[in-house]
Backbone bond lengths (Angstrom), bond angles and torsions (degrees), N, CA, C in turn:
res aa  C-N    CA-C-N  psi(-1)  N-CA   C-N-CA  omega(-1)  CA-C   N-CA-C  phi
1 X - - - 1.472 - - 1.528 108.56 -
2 X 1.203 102.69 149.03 1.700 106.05 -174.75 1.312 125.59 -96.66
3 X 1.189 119.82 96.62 1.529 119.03 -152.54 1.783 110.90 -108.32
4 X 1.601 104.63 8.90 1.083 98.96 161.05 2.109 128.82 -51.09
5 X 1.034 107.10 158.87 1.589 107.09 -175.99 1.576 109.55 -70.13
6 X 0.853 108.18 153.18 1.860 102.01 173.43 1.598 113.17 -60.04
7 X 1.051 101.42 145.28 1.880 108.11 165.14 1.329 120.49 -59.35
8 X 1.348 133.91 152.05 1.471 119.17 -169.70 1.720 102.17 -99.30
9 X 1.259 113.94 120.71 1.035 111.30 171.93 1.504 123.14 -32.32
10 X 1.999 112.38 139.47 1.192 107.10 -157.91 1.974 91.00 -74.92
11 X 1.286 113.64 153.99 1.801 104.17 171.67 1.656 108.67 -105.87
12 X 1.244 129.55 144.38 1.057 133.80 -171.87 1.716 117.92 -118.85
13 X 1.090 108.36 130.30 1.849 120.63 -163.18 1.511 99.76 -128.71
14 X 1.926 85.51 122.86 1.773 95.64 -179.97 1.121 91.38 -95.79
15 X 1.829 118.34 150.53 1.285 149.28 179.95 1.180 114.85 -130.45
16 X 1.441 128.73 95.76 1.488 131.62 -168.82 1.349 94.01 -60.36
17 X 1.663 111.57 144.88 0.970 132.97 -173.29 1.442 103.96 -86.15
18 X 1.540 138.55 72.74 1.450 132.78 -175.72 1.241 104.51 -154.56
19 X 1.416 129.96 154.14 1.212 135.82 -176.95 1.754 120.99 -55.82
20 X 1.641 81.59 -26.69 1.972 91.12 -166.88 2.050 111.05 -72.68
21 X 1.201 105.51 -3.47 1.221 106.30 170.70 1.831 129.32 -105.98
22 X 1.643 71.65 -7.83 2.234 73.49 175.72 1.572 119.08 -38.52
23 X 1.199 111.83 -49.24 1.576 118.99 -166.98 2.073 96.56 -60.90
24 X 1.250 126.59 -21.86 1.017 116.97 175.18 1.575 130.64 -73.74
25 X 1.717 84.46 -40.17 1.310 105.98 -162.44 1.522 110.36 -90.46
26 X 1.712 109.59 -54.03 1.050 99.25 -171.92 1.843 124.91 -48.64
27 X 1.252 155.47 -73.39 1.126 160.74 125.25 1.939 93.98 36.34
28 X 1.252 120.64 -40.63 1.371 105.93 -177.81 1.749 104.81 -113.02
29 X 1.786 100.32 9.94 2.020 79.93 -172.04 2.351 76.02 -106.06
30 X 0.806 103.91 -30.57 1.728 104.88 174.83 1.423 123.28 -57.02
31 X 1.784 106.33 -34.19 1.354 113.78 -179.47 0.855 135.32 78.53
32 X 1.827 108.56 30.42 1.226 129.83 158.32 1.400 118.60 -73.59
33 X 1.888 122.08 -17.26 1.011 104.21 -171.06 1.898 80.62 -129.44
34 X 1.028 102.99 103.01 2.089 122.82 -172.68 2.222 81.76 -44.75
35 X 1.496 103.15 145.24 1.307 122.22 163.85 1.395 110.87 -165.69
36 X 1.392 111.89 171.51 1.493 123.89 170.16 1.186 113.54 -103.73
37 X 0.968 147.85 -9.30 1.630 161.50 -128.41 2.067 90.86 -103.34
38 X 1.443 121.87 142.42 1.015 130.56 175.20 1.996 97.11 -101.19
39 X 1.418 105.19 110.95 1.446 84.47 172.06 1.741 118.59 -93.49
40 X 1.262 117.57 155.21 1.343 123.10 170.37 1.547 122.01 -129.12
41 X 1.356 116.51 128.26 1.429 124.52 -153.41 1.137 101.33 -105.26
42 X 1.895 127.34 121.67 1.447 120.39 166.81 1.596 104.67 -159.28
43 X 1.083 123.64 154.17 1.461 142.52 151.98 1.880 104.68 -4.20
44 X 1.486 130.70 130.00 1.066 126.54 160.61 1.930 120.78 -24.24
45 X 1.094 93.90 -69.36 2.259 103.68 179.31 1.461 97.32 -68.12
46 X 1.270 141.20 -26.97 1.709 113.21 167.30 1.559 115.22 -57.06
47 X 1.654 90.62 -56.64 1.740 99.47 -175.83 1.378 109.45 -49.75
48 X 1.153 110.64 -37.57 1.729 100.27 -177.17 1.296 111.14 -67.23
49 X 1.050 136.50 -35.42 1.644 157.04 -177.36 1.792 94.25 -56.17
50 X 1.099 92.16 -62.08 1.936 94.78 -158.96 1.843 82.13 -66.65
51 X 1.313 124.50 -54.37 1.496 107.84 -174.61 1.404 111.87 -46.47
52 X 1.609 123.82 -46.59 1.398 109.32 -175.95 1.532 121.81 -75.58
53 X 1.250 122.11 -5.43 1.637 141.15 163.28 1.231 106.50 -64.32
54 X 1.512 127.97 -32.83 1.504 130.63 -135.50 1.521 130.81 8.58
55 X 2.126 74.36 68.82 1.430 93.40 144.56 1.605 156.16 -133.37
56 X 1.975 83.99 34.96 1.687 110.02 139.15 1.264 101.26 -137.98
57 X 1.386 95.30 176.71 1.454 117.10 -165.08 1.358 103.22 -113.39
58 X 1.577 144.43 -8.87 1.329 125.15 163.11 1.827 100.04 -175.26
59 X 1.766 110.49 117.12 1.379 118.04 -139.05 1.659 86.42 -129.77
60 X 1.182 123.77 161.12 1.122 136.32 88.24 1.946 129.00 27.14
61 X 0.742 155.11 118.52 1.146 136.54 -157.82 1.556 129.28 -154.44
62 X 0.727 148.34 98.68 1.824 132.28 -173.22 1.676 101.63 -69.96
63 X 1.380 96.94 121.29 1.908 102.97 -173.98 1.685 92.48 -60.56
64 X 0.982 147.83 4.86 1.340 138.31 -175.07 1.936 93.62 -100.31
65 X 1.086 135.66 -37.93 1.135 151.64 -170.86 1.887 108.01 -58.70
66 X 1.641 88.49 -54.09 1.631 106.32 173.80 1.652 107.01 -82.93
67 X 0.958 119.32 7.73 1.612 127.57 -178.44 1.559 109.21 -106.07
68 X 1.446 115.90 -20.58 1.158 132.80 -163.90 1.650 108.52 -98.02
69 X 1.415 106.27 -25.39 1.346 119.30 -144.63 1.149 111.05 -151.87
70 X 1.272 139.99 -4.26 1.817 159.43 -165.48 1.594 95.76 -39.15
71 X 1.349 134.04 -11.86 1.430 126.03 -179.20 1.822 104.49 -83.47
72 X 1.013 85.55 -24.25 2.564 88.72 -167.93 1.607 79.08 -82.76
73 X 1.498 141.33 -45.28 1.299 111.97 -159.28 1.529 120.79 -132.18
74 X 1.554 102.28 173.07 1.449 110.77 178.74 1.388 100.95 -95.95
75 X 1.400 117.79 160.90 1.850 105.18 156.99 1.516 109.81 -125.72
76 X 1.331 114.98 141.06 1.333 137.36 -162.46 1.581 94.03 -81.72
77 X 1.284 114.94 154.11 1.427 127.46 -131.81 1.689 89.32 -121.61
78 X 1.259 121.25 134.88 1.663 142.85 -154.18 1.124 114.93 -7.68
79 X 2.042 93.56 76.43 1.368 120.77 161.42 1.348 102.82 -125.58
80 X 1.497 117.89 154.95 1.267 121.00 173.04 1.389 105.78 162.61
81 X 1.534 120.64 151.11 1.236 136.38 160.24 1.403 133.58 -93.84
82 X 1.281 134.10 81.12 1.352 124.15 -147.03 1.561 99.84 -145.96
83 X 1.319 143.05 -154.80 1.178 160.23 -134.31 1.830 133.03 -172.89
84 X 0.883 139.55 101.11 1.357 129.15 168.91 1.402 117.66 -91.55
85 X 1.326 124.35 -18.30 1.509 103.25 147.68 1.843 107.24 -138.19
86 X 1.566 100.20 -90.16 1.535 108.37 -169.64 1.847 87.19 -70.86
87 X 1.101 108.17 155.30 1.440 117.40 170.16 1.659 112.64 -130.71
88 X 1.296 137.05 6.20 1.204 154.26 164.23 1.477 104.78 56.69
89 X 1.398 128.17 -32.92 1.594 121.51 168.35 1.166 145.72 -104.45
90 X 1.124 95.10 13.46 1.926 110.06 164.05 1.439 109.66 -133.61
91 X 1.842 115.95 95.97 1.189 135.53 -159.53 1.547 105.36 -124.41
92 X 1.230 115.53 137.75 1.462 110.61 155.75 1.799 115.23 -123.52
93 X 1.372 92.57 124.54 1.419 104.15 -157.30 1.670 95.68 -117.74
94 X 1.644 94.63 143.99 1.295 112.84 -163.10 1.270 121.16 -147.34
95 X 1.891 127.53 152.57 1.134 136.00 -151.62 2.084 84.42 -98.25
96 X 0.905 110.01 -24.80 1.672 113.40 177.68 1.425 117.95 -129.37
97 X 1.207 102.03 141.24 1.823 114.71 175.54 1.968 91.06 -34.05
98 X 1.559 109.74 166.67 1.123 119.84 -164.29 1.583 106.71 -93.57
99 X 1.379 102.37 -33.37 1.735 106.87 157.01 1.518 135.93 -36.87
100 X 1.717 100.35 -42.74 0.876 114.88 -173.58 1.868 120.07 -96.90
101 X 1.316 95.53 27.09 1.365 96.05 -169.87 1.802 103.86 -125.40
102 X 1.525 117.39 66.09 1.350 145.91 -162.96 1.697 92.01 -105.96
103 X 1.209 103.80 116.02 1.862 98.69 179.56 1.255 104.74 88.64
104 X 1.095 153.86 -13.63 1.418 120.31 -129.32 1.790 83.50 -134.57
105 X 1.251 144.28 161.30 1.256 159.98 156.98 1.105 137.10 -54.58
106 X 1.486 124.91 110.95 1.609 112.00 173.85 1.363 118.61 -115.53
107 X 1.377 120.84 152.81 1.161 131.00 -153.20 1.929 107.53 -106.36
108 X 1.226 116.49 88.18 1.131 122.60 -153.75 2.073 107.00 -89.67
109 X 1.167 105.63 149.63 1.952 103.23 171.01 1.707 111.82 -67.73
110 X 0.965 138.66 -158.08 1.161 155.44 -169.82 1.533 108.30 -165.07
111 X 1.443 108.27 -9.70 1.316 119.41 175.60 1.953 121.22 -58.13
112 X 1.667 82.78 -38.24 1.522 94.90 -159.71 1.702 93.60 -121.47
113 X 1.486 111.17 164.43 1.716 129.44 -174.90 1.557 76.44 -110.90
114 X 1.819 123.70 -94.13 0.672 148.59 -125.13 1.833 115.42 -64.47
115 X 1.561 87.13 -40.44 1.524 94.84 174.87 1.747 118.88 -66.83
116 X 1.305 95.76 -25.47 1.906 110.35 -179.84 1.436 85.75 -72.55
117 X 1.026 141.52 -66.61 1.338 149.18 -149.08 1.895 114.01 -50.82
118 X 1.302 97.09 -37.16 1.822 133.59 -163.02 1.364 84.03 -72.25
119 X 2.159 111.04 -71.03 1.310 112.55 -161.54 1.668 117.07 -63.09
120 X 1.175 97.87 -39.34 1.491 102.71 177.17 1.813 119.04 -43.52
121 X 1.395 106.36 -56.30 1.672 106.17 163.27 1.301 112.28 -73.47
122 X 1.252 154.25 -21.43 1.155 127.23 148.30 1.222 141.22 -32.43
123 X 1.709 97.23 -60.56 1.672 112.04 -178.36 1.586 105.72 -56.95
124 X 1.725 106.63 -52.02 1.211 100.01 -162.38 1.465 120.64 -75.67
125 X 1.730 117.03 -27.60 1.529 130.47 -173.86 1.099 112.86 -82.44
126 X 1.301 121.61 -55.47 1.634 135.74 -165.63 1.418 108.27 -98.40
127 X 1.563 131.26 -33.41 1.351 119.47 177.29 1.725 97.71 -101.11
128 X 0.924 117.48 -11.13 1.583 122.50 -176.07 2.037 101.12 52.56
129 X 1.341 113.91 64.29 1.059 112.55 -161.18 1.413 105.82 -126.58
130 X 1.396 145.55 79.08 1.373 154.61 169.65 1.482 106.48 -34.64
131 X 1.741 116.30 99.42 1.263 108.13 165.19 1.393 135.42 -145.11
132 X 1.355 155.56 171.33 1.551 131.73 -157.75 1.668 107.84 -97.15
133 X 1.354 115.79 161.72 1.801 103.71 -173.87 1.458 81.08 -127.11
134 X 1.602 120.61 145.22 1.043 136.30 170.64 1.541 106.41 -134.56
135 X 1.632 118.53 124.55 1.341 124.34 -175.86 1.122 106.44 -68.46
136 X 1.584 151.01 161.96 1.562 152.16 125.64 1.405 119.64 179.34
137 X 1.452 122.06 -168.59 1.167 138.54 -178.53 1.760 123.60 -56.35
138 X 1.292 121.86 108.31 1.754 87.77 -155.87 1.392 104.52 -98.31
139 X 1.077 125.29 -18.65 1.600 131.79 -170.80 1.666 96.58 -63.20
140 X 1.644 116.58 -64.28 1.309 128.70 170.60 1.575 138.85 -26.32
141 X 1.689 93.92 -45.16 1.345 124.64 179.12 2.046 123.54 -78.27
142 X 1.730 85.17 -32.51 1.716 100.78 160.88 1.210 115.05 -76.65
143 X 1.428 119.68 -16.97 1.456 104.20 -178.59 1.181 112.61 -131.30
144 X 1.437 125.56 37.29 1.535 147.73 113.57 1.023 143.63 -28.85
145 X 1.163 133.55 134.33 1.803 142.84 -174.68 1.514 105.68 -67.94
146 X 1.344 113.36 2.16 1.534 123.85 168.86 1.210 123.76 -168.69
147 X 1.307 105.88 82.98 1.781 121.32 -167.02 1.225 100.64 -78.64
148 X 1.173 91.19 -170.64 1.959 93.84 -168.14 1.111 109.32 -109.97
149 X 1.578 149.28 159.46 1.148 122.02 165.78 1.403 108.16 -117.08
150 X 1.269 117.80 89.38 1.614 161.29 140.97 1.512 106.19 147.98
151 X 1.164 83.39 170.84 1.609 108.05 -158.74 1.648 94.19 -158.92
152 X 1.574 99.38 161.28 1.571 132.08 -176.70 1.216 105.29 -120.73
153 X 1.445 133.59 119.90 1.180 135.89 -171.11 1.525 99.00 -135.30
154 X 1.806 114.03 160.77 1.107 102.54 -164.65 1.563 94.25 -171.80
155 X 1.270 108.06 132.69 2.105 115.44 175.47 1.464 98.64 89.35
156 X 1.258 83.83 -130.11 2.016 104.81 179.69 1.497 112.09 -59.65
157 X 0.872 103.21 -56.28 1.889 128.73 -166.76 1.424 92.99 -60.29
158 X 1.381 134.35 -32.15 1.756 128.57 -172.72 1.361 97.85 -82.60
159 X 1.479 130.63 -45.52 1.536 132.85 178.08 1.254 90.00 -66.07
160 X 0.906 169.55 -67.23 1.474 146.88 -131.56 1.600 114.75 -101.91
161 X 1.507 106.18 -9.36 1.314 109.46 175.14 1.834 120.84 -103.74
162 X 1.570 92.99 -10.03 1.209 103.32 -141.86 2.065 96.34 -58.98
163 X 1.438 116.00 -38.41 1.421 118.78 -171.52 1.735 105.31 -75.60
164 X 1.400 112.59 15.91 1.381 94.57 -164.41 1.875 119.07 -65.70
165 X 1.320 105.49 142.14 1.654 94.29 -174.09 1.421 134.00 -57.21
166 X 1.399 98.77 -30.58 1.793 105.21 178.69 1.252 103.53 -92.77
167 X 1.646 130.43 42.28 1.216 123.48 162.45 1.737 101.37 -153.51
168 X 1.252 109.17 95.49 1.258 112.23 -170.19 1.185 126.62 -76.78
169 X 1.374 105.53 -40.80 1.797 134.44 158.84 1.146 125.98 -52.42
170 X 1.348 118.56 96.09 1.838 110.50 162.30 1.042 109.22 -122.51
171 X 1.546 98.54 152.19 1.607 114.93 169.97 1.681 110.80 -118.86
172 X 0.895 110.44 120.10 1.526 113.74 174.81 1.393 133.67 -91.61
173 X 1.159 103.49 64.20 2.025 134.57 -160.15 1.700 99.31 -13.96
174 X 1.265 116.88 -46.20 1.866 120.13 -158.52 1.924 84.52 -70.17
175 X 1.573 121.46 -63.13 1.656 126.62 -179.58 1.727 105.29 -50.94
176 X 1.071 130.07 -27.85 1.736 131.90 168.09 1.411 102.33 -69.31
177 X 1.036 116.59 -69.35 1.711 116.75 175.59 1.245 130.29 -26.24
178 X 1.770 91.00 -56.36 1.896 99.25 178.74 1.712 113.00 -74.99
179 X 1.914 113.36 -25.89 1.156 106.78 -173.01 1.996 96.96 -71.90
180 X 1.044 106.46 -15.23 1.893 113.21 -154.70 1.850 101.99 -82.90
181 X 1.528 104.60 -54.01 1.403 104.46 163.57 1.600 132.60 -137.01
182 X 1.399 112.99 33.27 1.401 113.38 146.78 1.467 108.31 102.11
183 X 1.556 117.34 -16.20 1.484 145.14 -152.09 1.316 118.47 -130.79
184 X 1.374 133.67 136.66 1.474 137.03 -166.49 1.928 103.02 -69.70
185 X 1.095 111.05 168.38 1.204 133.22 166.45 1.179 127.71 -106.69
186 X 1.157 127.85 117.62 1.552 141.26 -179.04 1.863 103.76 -95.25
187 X 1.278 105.64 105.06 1.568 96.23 144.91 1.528 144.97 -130.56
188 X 1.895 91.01 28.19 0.971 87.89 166.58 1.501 113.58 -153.82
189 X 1.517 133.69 171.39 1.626 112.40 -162.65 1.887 85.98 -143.31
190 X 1.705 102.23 -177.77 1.059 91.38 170.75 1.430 95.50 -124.39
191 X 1.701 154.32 163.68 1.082 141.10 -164.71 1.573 95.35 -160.46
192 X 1.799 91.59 148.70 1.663 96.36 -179.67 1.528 98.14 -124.53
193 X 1.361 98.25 130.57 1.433 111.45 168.79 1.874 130.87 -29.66
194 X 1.307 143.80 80.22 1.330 131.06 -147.53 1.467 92.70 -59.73
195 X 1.484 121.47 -51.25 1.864 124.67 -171.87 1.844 94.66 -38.88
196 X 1.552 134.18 -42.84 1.067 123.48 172.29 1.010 156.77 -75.84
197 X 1.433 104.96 -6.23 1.768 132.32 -144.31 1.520 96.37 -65.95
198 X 1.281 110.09 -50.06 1.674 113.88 -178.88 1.442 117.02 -57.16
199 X 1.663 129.30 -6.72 1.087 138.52 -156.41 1.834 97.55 -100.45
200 X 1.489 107.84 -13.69 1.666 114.63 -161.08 1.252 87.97 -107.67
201 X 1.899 118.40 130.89 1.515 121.12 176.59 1.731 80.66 -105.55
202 X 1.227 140.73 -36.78 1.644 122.74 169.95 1.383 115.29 -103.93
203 X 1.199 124.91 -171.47 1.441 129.36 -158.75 1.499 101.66 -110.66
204 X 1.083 129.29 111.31 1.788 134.32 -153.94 1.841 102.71 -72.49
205 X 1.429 96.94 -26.08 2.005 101.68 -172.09 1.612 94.48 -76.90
206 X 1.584 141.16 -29.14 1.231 139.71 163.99 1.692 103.51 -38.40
207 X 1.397 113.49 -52.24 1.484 109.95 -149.70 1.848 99.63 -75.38
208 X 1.862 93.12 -33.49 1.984 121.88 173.35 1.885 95.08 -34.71
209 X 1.062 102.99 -69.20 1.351 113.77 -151.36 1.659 111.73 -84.11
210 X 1.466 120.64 -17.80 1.322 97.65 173.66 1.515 73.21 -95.50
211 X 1.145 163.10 69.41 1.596 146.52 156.17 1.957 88.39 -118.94
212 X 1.810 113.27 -42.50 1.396 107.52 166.01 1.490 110.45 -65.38
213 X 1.019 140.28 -55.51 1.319 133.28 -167.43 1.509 124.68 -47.82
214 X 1.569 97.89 -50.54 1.839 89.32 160.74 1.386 114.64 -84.10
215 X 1.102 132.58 5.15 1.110 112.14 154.96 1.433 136.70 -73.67
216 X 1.747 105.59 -42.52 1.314 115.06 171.86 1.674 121.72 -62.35
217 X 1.460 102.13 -25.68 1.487 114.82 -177.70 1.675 109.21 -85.67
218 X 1.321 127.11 4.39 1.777 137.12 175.41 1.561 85.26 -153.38
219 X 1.536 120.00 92.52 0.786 157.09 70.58 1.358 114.31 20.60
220 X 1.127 123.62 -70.85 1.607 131.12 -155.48 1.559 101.72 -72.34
221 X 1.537 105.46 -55.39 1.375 108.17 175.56 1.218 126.41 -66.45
222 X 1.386 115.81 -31.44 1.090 114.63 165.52 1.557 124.00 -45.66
223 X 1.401 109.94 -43.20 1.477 116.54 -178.37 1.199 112.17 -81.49
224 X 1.164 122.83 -28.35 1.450 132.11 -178.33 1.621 99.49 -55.96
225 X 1.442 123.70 -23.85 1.713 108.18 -125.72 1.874 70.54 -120.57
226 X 1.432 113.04 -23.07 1.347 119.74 179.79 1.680 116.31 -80.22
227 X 1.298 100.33 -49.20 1.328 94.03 -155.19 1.862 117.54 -59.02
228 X 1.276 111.81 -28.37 1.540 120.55 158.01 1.741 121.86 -5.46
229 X 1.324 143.31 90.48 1.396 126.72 -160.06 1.324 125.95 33.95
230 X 1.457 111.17 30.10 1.942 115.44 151.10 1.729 102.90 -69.47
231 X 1.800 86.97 152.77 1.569 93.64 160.03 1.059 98.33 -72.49
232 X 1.950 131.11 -28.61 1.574 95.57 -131.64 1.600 103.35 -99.56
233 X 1.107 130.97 177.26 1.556 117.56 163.82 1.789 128.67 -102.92
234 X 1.386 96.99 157.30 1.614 91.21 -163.22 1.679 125.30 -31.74
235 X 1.507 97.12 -23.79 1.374 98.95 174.36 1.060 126.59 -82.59
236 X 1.398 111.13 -36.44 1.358 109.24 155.50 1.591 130.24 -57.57
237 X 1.110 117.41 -33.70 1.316 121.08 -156.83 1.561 98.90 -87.86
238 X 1.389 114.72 -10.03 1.558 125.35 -178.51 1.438 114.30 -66.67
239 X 1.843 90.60 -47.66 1.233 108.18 175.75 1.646 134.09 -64.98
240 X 1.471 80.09 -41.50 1.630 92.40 175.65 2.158 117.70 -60.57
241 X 1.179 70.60 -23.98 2.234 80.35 -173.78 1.634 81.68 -72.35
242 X 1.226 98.50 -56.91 2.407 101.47 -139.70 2.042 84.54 -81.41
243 X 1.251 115.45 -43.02 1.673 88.31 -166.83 1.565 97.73 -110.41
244 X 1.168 139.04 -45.48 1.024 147.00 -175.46 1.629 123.40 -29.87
245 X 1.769 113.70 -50.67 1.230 132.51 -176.18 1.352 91.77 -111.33
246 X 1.610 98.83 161.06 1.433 108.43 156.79 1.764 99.79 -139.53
247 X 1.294 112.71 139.71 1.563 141.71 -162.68 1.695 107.62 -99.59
248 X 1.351 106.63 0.42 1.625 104.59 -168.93 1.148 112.30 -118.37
249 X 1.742 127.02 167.23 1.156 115.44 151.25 0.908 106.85 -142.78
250 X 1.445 118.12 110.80 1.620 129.57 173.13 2.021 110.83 -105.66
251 X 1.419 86.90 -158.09 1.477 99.46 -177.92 1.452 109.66 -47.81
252 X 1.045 131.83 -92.54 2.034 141.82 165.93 1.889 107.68 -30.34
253 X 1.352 129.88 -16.80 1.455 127.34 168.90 1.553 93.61 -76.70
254 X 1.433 105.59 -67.36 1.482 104.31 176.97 1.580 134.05 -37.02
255 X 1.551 92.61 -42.88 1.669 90.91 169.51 1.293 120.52 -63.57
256 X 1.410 132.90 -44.20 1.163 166.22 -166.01 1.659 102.50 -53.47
257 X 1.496 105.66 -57.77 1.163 128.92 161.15 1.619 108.46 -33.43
258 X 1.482 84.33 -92.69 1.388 92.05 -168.65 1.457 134.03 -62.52
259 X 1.487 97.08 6.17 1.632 98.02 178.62 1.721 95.98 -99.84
260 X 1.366 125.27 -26.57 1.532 110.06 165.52 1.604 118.63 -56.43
261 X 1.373 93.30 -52.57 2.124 96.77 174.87 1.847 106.42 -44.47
262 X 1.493 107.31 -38.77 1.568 88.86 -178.18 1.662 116.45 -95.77
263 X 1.385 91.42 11.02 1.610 103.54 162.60 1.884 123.33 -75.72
264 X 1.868 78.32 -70.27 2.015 85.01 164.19 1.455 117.03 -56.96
265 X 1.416 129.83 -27.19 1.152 120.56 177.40 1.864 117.85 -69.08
266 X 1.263 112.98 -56.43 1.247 119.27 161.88 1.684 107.11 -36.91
267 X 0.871 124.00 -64.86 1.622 126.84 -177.19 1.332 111.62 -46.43
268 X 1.850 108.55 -30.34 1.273 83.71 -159.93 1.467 122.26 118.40
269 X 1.067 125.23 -42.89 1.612 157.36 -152.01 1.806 97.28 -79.36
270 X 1.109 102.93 -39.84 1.669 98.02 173.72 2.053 99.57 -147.48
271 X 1.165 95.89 173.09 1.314 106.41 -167.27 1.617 118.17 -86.07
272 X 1.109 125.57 -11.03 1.616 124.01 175.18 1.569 92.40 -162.21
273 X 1.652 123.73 168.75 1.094 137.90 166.42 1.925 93.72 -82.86
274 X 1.191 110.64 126.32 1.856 115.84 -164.84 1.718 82.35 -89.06
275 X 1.505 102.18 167.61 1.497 111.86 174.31 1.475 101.42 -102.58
276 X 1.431 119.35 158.20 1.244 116.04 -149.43 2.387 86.88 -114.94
277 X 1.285 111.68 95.71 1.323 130.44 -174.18 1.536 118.47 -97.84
278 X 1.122 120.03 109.78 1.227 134.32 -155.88 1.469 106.29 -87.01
279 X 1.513 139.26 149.38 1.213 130.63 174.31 1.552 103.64 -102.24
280 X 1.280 120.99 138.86 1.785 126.16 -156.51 1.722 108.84 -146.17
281 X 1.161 110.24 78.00 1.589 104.93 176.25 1.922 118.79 -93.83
């Protein structure tokens, strides 16, 4: 009889598929920083999908996802993808000033919850601007015999669109936010499965955060490993890591946070402001 112990289940870690997380990731997909973790790479709304399937065990996350759902997860403790002012990849770019776009249609990703979520109180709170949301393809749709005039862009696809000529207008939703209430923008978290929690003998945001730390601290490689068919240029792309994003979540992320949850909640948009529950082994 085989009385060896059981094998430890393999654990699986979603890694949004976007440039703004290399400095996290790379260091653990190279194997500078040794793990067990199976990673899997996809679009913000897949990862949330396979989390609500549970089929990973601690992802990547759209804070709108954990806003939706705050009972399946924990959230790993000053991690996050978010913004203190311009954030350069979640843009809505337009054939007219944003005022002037009353009635008229926008052409939104399917990629993202959270970023739809952002624009939606904008238009409607802060620009007080009545307008239609249409889901689809956006790269496809710009270079159509009938583009849209605006669109929601978001990750890779917003840097590469962002200078386009027949869209003169941008708004850069994370720089609206901070001008709107004073406070950074979070859109993104990292979250551990609760159905799994017992499955983790260490704390997976430990392995998160020294995986940010060398990243933010090589810099060089980081850009090196980026700059390969980017729009943006090294200077830019310098900028975009060190001022552009912010990787933390402290006191003012948290607020930031939680003053959107009592935003979507007021709206409507989700069902309670969720409490913000940390996973702690």
């Amino acid at each position: 009889m085989n009385t060896s112990p059981a094998a430890r289940p393999v654990l699986r870690m979603g890694r949004i598929g976007y440039l703004n997380v290399l400095p996290i990731y790379h260091p653990l997909e190279a194997g500078i920083l040794p793990h067990d973790y199976e990673l899997v790479s996809g679009p913000p709304a897949l990862l949330n999908t396979m989390m609500a399937r549970g089929e990973l065990h601690v992802s990547s996350c759209s804070c709108f996802e954990y806003a939706c759902r705050p009972e399946r997860y924990f959230l790993v403790e000053d991690l996050s993808i978010g913004s203190r002012g311009p954030v350069m990849s979640v843009l809505l770019l337009s054939r007219l000033p944003v005022e002037q776009l009353q009635g008229k249609e926008i052409l939104i990703s399917g990629e993202t919850h959270t970023s739809v979520a952002l624009l939606r109180l904008l238009m409607h709170d802060r620009y007080r601007c009545e307008v239609a949301y249409r889901t689809g393809q956006v790269t496809p749709a710009v270079n159509s015999p009938t583009p849209p005039v605006a669109f929601l862009a978001i990750g890779d696809e917003a840097l590469r669109l962002r200078n386009h000529p027949d869209y003169p207008y941008r708004l850069d939703l994370a720089e609206a936010w901070r001008d709107w209430t004073g406070l950074p923008f979070i859109f993104g978290l990292w979250v551990v499965s609760r159905a799994a929690a017992d499955l983790f003998h260490d704390d997976p945001g430990a392995l998160l955060r020294r995986g940010r730390d060398w990243g933010l601290s090589h810099m060089d490689v980081i850009l090196d490993l980026t700059a390969h068919g980017c729009p943006l240029s090294r200077q830019e792309l310098d900028f975009y890591y060190r001022k552009g994003l912010v990787y933390s979540l402290g006191d003012e992320e948290q607020q930031g946070l939680s003053l959107f949850y009592a935003k979507l909640a007021q709206a409507g948009m989700i069902p309670a402001v969720p409490p913000l529950e940390f996973f702690r082994r």
